[in-house]
C-alpha positions as CSV (number, residue, x, y, z in Angstrom):
1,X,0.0,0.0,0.0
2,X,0.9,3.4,-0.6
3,X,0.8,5.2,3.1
4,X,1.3,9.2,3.3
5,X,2.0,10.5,6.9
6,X,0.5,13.8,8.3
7,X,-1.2,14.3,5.1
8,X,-2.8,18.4,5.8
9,X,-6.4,19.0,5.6
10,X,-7.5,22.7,5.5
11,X,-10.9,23.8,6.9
12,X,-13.0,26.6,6.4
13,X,-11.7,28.7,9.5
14,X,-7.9,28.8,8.2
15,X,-6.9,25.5,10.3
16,X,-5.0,22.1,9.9
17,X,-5.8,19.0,10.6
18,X,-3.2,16.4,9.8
19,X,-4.2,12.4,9.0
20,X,-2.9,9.4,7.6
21,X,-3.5,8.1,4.3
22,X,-3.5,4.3,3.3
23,X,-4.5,3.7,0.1
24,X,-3.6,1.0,-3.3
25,X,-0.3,0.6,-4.4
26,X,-1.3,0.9,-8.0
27,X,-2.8,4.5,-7.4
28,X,-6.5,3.6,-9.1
29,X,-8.9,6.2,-6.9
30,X,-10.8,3.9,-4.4
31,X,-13.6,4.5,-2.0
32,X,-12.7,6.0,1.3
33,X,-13.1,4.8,4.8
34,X,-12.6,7.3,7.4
35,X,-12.2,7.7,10.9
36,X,-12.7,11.5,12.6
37,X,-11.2,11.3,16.3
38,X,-8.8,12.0,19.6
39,X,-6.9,9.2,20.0
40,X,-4.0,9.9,17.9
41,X,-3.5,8.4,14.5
42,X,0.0,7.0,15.2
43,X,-0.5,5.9,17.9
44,X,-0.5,1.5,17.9
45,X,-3.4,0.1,20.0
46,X,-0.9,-1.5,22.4
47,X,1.1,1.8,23.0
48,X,-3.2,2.8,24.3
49,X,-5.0,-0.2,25.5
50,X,-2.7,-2.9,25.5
51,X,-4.7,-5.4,27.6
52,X,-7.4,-5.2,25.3
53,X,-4.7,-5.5,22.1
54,X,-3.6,-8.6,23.4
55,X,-7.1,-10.2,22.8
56,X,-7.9,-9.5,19.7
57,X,-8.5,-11.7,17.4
58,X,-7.0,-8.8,14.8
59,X,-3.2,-8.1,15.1
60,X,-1.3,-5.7,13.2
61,X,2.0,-3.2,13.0
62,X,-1.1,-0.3,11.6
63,X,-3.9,-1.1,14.2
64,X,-5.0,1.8,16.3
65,X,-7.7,1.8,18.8
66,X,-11.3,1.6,18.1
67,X,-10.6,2.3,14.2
68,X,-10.0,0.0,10.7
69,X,-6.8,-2.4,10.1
70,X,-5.5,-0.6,6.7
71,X,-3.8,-3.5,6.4
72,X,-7.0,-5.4,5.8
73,X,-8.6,-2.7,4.2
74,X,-6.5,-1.6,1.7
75,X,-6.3,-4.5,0.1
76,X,-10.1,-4.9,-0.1
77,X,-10.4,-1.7,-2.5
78,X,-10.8,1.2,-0.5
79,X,-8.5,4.3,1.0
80,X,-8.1,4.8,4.5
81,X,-8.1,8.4,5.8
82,X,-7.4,8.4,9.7
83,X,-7.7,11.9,11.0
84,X,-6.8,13.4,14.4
85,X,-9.4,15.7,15.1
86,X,-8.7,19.4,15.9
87,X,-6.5,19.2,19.2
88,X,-5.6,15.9,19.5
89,X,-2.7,13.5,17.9
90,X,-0.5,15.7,15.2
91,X,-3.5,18.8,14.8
92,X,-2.9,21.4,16.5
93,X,-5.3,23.9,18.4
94,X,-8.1,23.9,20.8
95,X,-9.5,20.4,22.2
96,X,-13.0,20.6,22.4
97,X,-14.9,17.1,22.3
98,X,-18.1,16.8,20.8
99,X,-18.3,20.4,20.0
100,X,-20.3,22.2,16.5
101,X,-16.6,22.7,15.5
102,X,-15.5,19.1,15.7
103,X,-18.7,18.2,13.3
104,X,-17.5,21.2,11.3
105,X,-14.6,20.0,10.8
106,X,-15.5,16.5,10.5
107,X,-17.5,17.8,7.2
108,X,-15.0,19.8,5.5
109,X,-12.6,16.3,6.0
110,X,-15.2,14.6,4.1
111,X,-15.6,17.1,1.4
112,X,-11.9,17.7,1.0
113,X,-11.3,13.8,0.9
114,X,-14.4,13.8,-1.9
115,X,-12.2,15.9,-4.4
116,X,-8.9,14.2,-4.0
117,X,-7.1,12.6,-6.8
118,X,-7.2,9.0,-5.0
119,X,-10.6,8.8,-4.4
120,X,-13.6,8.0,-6.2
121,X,-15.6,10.7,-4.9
122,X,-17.1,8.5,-1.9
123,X,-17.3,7.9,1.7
124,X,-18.1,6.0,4.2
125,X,-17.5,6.6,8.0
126,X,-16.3,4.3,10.3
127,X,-15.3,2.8,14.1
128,X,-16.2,2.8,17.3
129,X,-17.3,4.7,20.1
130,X,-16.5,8.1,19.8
131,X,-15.3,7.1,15.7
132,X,-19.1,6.3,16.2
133,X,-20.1,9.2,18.0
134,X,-18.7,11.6,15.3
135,X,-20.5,10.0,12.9
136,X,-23.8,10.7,14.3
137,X,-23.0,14.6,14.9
138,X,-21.7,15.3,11.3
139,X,-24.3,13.0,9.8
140,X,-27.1,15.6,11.0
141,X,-25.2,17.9,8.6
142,X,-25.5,15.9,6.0
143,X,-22.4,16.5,4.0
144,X,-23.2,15.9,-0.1
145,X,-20.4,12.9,-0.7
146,X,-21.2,11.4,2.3
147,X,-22.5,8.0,1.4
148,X,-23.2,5.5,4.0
149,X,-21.6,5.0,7.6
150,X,-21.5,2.1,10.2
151,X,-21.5,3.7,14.1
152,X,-20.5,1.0,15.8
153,X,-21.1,1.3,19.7
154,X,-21.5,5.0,19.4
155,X,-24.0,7.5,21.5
156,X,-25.6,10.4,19.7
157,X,-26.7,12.2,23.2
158,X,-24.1,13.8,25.0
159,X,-25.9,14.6,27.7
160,X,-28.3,11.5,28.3
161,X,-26.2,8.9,27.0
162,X,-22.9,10.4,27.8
163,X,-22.9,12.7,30.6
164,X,-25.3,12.6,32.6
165,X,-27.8,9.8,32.7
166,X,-31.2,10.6,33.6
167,X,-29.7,14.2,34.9
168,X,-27.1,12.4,37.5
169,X,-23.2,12.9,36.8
170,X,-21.7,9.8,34.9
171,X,-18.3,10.4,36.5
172,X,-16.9,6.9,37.0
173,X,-17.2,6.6,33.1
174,X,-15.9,10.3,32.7
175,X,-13.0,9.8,35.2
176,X,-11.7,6.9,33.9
177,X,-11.7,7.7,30.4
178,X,-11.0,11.7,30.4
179,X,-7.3,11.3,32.0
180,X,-6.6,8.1,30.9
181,X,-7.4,8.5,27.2
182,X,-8.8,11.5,25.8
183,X,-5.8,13.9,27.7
184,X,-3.2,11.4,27.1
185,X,-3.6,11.8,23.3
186,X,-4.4,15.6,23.1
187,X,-2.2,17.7,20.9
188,X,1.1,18.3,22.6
189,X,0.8,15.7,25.5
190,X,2.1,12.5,26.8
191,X,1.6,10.8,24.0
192,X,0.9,13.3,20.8
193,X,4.2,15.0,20.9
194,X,5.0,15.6,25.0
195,X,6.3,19.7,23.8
196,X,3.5,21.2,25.3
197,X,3.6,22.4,29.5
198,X,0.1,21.3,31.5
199,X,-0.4,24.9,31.4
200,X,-0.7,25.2,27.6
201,X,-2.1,21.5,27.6
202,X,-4.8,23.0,30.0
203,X,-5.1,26.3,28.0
204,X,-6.0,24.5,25.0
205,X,-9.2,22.2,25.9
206,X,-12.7,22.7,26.9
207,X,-12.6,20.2,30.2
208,X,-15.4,17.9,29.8
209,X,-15.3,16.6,33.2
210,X,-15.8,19.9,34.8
211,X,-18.0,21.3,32.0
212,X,-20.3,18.0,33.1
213,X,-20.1,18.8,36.6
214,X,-20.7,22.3,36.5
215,X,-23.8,22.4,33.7
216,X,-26.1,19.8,35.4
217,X,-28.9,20.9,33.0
218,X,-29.1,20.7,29.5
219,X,-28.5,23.9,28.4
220,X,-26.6,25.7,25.5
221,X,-23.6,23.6,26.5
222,X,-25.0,20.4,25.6
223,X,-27.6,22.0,22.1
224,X,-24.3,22.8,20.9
225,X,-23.0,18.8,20.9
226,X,-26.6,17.3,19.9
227,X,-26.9,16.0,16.6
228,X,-30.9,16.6,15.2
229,X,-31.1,12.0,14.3
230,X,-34.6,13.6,12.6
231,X,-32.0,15.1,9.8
232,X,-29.8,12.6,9.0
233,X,-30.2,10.9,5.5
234,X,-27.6,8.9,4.8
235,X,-28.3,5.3,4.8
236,X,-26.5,3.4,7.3
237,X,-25.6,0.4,9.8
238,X,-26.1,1.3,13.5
239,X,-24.4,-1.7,15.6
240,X,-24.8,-1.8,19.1
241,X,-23.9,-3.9,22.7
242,X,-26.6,-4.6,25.0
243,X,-23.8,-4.8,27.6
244,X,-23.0,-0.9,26.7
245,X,-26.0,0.2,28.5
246,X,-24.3,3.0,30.7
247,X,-22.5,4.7,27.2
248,X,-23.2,3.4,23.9
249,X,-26.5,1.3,23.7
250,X,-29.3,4.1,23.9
251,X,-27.4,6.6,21.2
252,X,-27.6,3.4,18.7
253,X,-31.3,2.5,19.5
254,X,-32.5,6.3,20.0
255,X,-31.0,7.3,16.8
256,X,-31.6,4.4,14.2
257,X,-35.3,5.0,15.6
258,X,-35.2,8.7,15.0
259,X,-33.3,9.2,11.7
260,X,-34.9,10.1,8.4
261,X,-32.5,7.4,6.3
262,X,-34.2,5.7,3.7
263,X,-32.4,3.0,4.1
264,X,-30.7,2.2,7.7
265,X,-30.2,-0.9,9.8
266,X,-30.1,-1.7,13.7
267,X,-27.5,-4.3,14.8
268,X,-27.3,-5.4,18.8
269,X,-24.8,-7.8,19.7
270,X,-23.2,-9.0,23.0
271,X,-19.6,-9.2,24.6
272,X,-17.6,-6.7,25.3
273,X,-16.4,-3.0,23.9
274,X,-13.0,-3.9,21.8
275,X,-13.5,-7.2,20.9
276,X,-16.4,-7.9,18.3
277,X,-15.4,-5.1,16.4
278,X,-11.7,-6.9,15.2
279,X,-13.3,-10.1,14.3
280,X,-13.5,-11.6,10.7
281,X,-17.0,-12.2,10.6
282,X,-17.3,-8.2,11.6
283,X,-15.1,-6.9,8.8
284,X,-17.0,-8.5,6.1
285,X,-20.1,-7.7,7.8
286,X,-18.7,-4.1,7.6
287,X,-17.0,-4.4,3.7
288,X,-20.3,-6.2,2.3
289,X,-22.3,-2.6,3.4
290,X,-20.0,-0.6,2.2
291,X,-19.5,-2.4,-1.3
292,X,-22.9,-1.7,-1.7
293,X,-23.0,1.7,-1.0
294,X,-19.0,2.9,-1.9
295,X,-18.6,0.3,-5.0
296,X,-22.2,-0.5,-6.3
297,X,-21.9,-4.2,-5.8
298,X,-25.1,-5.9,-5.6
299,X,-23.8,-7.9,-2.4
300,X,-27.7,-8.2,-1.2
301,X,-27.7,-6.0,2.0
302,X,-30.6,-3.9,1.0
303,X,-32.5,-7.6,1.3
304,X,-31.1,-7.4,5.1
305,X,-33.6,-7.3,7.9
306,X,-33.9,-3.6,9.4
307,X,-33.3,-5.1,12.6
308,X,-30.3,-7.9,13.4
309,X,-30.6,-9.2,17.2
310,X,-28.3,-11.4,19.4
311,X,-31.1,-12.7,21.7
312,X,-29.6,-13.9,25.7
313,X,-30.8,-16.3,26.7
314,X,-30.7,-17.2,30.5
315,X,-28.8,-20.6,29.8
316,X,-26.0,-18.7,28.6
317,X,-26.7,-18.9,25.1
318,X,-27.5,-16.6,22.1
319,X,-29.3,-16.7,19.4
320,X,-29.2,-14.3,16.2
321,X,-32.7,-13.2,15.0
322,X,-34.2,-11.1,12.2
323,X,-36.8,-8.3,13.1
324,X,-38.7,-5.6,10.7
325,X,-38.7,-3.0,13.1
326,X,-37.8,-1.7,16.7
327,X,-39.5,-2.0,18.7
328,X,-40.5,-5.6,17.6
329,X,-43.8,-5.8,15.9
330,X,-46.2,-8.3,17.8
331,X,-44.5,-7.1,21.6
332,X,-46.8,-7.2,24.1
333,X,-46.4,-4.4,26.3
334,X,-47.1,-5.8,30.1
335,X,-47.1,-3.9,33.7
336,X,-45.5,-5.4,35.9
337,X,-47.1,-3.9,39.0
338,X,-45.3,-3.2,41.9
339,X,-46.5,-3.8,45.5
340,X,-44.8,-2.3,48.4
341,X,-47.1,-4.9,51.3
342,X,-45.0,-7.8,50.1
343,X,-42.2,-6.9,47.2
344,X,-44.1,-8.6,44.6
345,X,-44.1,-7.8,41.2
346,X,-47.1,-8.8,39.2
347,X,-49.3,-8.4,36.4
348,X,-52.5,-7.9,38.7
349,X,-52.1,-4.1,40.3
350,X,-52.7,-4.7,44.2
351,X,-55.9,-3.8,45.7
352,X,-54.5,-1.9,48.8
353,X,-52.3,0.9,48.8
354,X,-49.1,0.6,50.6
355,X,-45.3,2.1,50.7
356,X,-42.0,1.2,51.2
357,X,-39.2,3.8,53.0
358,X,-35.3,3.3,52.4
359,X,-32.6,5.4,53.5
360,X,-30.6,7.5,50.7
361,X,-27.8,6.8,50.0
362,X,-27.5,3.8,51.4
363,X,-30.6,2.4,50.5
364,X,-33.1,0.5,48.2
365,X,-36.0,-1.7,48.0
366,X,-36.4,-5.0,45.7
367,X,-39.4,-6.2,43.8
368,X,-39.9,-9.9,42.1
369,X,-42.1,-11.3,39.9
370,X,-43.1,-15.0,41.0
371,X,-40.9,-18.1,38.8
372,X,-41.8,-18.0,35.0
373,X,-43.7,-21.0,34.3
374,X,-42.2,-21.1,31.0
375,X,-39.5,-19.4,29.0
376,X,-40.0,-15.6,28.8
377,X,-38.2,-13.5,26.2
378,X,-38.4,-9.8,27.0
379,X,-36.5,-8.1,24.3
380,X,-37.1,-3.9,24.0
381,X,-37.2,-0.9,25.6
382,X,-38.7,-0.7,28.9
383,X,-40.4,2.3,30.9
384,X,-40.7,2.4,34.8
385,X,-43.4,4.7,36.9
386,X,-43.2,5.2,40.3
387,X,-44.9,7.4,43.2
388,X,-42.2,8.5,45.5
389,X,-41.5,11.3,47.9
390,X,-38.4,12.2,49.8
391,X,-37.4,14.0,53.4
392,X,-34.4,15.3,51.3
393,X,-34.1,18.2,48.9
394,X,-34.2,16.0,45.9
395,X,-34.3,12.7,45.3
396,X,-32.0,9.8,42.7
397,X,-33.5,7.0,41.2
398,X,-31.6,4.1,40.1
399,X,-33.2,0.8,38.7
400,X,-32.2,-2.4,38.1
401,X,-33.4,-4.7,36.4
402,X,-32.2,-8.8,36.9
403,X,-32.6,-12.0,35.8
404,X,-32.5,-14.1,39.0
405,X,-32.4,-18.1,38.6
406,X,-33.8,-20.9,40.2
407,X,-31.1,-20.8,43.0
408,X,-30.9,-17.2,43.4
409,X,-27.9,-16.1,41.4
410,X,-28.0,-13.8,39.0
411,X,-27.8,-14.3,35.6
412,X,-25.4,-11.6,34.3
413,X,-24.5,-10.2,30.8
414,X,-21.1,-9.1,29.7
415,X,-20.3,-5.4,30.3
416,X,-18.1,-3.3,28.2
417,X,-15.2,-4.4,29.6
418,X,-15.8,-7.6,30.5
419,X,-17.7,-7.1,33.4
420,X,-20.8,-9.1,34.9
421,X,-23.7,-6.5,34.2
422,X,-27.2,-6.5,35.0
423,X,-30.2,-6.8,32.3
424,X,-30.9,-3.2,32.3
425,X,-30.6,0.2,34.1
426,X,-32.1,3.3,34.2
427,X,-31.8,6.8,36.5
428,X,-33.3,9.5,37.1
429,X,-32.9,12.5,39.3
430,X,-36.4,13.7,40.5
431,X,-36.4,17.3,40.2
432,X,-36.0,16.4,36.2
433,X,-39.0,14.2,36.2
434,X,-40.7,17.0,33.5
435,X,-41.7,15.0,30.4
436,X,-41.1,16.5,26.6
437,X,-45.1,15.6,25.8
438,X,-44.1,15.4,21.9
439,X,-40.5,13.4,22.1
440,X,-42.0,11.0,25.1
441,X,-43.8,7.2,24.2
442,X,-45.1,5.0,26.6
443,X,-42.5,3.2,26.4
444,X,-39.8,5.2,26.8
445,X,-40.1,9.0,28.4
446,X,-38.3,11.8,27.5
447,X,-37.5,14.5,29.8
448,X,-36.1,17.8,28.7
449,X,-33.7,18.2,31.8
450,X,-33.7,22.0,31.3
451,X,-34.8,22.7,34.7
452,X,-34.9,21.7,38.2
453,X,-38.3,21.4,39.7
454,X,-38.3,21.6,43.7
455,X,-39.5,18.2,45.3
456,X,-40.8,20.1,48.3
457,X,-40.2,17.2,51.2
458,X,-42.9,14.7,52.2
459,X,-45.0,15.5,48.6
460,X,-45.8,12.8,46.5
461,X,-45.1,12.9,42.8
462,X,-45.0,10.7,40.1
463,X,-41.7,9.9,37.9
464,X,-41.4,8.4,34.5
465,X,-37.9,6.7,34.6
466,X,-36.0,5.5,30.8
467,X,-35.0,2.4,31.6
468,X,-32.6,1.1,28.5
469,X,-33.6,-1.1,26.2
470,X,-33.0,-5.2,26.8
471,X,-32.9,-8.6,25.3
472,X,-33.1,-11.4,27.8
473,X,-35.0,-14.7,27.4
474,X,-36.1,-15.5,31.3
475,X,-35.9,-19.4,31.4
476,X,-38.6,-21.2,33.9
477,X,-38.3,-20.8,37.0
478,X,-36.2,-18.4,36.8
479,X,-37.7,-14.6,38.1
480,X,-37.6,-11.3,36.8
481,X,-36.0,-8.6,39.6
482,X,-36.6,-4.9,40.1
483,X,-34.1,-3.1,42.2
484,X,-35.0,1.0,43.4
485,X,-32.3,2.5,45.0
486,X,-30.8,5.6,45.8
487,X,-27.4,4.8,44.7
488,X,-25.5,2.6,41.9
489,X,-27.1,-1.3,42.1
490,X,-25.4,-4.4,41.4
491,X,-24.1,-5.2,38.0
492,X,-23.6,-1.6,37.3
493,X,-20.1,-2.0,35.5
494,X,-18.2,1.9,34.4
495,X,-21.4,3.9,35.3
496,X,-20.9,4.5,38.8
497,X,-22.6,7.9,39.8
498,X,-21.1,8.9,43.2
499,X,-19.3,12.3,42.6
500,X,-20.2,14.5,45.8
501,X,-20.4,17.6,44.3
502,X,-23.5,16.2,42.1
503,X,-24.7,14.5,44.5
504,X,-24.0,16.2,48.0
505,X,-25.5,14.5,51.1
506,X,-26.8,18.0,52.5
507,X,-29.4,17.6,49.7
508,X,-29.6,13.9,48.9
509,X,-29.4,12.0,52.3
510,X,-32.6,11.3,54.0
511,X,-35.5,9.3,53.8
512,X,-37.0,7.9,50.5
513,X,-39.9,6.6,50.1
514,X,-42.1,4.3,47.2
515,X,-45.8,4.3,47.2
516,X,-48.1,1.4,45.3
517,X,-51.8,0.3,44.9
518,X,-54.7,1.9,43.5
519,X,-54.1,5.4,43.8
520,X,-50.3,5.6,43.3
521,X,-50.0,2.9,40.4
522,X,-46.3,2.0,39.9
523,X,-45.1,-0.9,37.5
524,X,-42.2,-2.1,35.2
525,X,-43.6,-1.8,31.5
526,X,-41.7,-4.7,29.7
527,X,-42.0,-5.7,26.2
528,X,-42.7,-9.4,26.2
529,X,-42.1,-11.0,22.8
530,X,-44.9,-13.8,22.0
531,X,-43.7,-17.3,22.7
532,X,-44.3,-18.3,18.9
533,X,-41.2,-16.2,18.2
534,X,-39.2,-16.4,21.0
C-alpha cells in the first residue's frame, strides 16, 4: 500500500488538521473509509489499551484503537483516511470534544477527501465509540459525498447517554476515560508530541469533566454537541452492545429510531467494547455494506432485515434473529405492578395501597415477579413509573433490572469491559421528572432536563424513569428482579454515579420513600415478545 503520513487538511476557519493516508499501491482512486477522532492516529493500539490489544483476534504493526486495520482494508479496495481531530494527535489547536466545531470539521474532512485525486468521490464513516459518536453529529449535517456510515457502539446524546444519565453525573465513566485517554492523546501531550507544558495542555481544551459537573442541565452547553437524528439521510448500519448500557447502547437505538434514512439498519450484539469489532465475521459484515453503497456491488444488503438481534438467553446462550422493526412488531407491552405490602411484582395491580421507605444513599427496596412458568423473552425498551417522595431536597433513582435463577444467582450479561452486568438500568434524578409531551412514548419518556423542579419534602409525585432497552429470554423458574435505590445497584459496571459535588449528602441523604396500589399505580412496563417467536 501506498501510506502518506500527516497528510494536511485545511478547513473553512484557516486551520490544519493532519491524517494518515492508506491507500492501493497501484494509485486507481478507491472508495474512502474514514475515521474523525482524539486518539491519535499514530498511535499503535498497544502503546493505548494494550490489555485489550492482546485479545484481539485482529493483530497488526497499523492497528489503532477503536478504528480500521489498513492492512486489511487496503487490500479490499478502499482508502483509509485516519484523521486526528482538531487538538488531538499531530493537529494542533483547541481540544473541544463533541463540539459544533469538531462536526464542522469532520464535514470539511469529508468534502476535502471527496475531491482528492485518490478517491472515487465517496465515503463512508467508520469505528467505534467516539469514531461512532462523530458520525452521528456530522451526519445531522449531511455532507453531499457522504454515502453511508456504520456507528458502531456509538451514543448520539451527549448529555443523556454520555454525561449525565437521567440528569445524574456519569463520573466513573468520565474519570476513567477523560485522563486516561482523551488527555493522554491531546495535541502536545504525553503521548501526541510531549512539547506542550500542562499549562498550555490546559489552555487549550474545553474540560469535559468539569463542564459536566458544572452544567447539570441541559443547556446551550449540551444543544451545541446534539446531533438533530430527525436530519440525518444517509443510509447506514447502527451496531450496538446490550452490555454498553451505561454509554453506547441508547445513542444506537435512540438514533436508528429517529433518523430520516431511507435505508438504515439496527445491529445489537453481545460481549464486550473492543473485541467484536476486530473479528473476521465483523469486517466483512462491515465491507459487504460498504461495497454496496461505496462500490455498487449488488452484495444483497438492502434484502437485510432492518433489525439484526443477538437474543440472551438465561442458559447462557444466544441466538441471532431477524426483526422488521424496533421496537418488535407483535410485543406485548405488560405492567408489571409493583407492591410495596410484600415486594411482589405482578401483572395484577394490588388492591391496597401501601409504601415502602429506604434510607438515601445507602438504600433500596427490591421487587420480584413469581418463577416464569415457561421461558419468557423480553426483548425492548422498557419504561418504569413510580410514586415517590423524599425528606431530602431532591431525590436519585436508580433501577435495576435482573434475571434471578432458580437458586438465586444472577444471571449476568457481559459489560463493556468484560464485566458481569445486569439486564438493564435506568436513573433518574427527581427534580427532572418534567416529560417532553411530543419526544416521550409510553414506552420510553423523555425529559427535557432543562430545569430543576423543587421536590418540596414529604409531597408525593409521580416519575417516568427510561429504563434502557434489553434482550433477555427469562428461562422457567427463573424470576424477573426490580431493584430501586438511591445509589448505583449491582451489575452496574463503568457507570458509577457517586461524585459529591453532584450529589452532595446536605441535599440527597434522608429518607426515600415508594408508594403502590390503587391510587399511586407504579409498575415495570416490559415488552414481552410472543412465545411463537421467541
Amino acid at each position: 500500500m501506498i501510506y502518506q503520513r500527516d497528510v494536511e487538511i485545511p478547513v473553512r476557519d484557516g486551520a490544519v488538521l493532519r491524517a494518515n493516508l492508506y491507500r492501493p499501491v497501484d494509485g486507481t482512486p478507491a472508495p474512502v473509509v474514514m475515521t474523525f477522532g482524539p486518539y491519535g492516529k499514530d498511535l499503535h493500539m498497544s502503546e493505548l489499551h494494550n490489555s485489550a490489544y492482546v485479545k484481539l483476534e485482529e493483530q497488526g504493526a497499523l492497528l489503532n484503537w477503536e478504528t480500521p486495520n489498513p492492512e486489511w482494508w487496503v487490500p479490499a479496495g478502499y482508502a483509509v483516511l485516519r484523521v486526528d481531530q482538531r487538538g488531538s494527535g499531530t493537529s494542533p489547536g483547541v481540544f473541544d470534544p463533541f463540539s459544533e466545531t469538531q462536526s464542522q470539521d469532520y464535514y470539511d474532512a469529508i468534502e476535502w477527501a471527496a475531491v482528492q485525486p485518490w478517491s472515487t468521490g465517496k465515503v463512508g464513516l467508520v469505528g467505534v465509540s467516539y469514531y461512532a459518536m462523530s458520525q452521528w453529529q456530522v451526519a445531522a449535517l449531511n455532507p453531499p459525498h457522504l454515502m453511508a456510515m456504520i456507528p458502531w457502539e456509538g451514543a448520539a446524546d451527549v448529555y443523556r447517554d454520555f454525561c449525565r444519565h437521567g440528569g445524574i453525573l456519569n463520573n466513573g465513566f468520565i474519570e476513567s476515560w477523560w485522563p486516561v485517554f482523551a488527555l493522554k492523546t491531546q495535541h502536545g501531550a504525553e503521548k501526541a508530541g510531549g512539547h506542550l507544558s500542562p499549562e498550555e495542555l490546559a489552555a487549550n481544551r474545553v474540560d469535559l469533566l468539569e463542564s459536566a459537573r458544572s452544567h447539570p442541565l441541559y443547556d446551550e452547553h449540551y444543544r451545541r454537541s446534539l446531533p438533530d437524528p430527525s436530519t440525518i439521510q444517509v443510509p447506514f448500519l447502527s451496531v450496538g452492545n446490550w452490555g454498553a448500557f451505561t454509554l453506547h447502547l441508547r445513542g444506537n437505538v435512540e438514533a436508528f429510531v429517529r433518523a430520516q434514512s431511507k435505508h438504515k439498519w439496527l445491529r445489537i450484539h453481545t460481549g464486550n467494547h473492543f473485541e467484536p469489532y476486530h473479528t473476521e465475521a465483523s469486517r466483512l459484515l462491515q465491507k459487504r455494506f460498504l461495497d454496496y453503497w461505496l462500490k455498487g456491488e449488488d452484495t444483497g444488503v438492502l434484502a437485510d432485515a432492518p433489525v439484526q438481534l443477538a437474543i440472551r438467553h438465561g442458559d447462557g446462550e444466544v441466538i441471532w434473529r431477524d426483526e422488521q422493526a424496533w421496537p418488535l412488531p407483535g410485543t406485548e407491552w405488560t405492567k408489571l405492578h409493583l407492591d410495596a405490602a410484600n415486594g411482589s411484582l405482578g401483572a395484577e395491580a394490588p388492591d391496597s395501597g401501601a409504601q415502602a421507605t429506604y434510607e438515601a444513599p445507602a438504600g433500596g427496596v427490591s421487587f420480584s415477579t413469581a418463577p416464569f412458568d415457561e421461558a419468557t423473552e423480553i426483548t425492548g425498551p422498557l419504561a418504569l413509573r413510580l410514586w415517590v417522595s423524599s425528606t431530602a431536597a431532591d431525590m436519585d433513582v436508580f433501577a435495576t433490572v435482573r434475571n434471578v435463577d432458580a437458586d438465586g444467582k444472577d444471571v449476568w450479561g457481559v459489560g463493556s469491559g468484560g464485566e458481569p452486568v445486569a439486564i438493564a438500568k435506568g436513573w433518574l434524578r427527581v427534580s427532572h421528572r418534567a416529560l417532553d409531551a411530543a419526544l416521550s412514548l409510553p414506552y420510553r419518556p423523555y425529559h427535557p432536563h432543562d430545569r430543576a423542579d423543587p421536590v418540596p419534602p414529604g409531597e408525593v409525585v409521580p416519575v417516568e424513569v427510561e429504563v434502557l432497552p434489553t434482550s433477555m429470554v427469562f428461562e422457567a423458574g427463573h424470576r424477573l428482579v426490580l431493584d430501586v435505590e438511591a445509589h448505583d445497584g449491582v451489575g452496574s459496571g463503568r457507570g458509577q454515579h457517586n461524585d459529591p459535588t453532584d450529589r452532595p449528602a446536605e441535599r440527597f441523604a434522608g429518607e426515600n420513600t415508594l408508594y403502590t396500589g390503587p391510587e399511586h399505580e407504579s409498575y415495570l412496563l416490559v415488552a414481552v415478545v410472543p412465545a411463537r417467536r421467541a
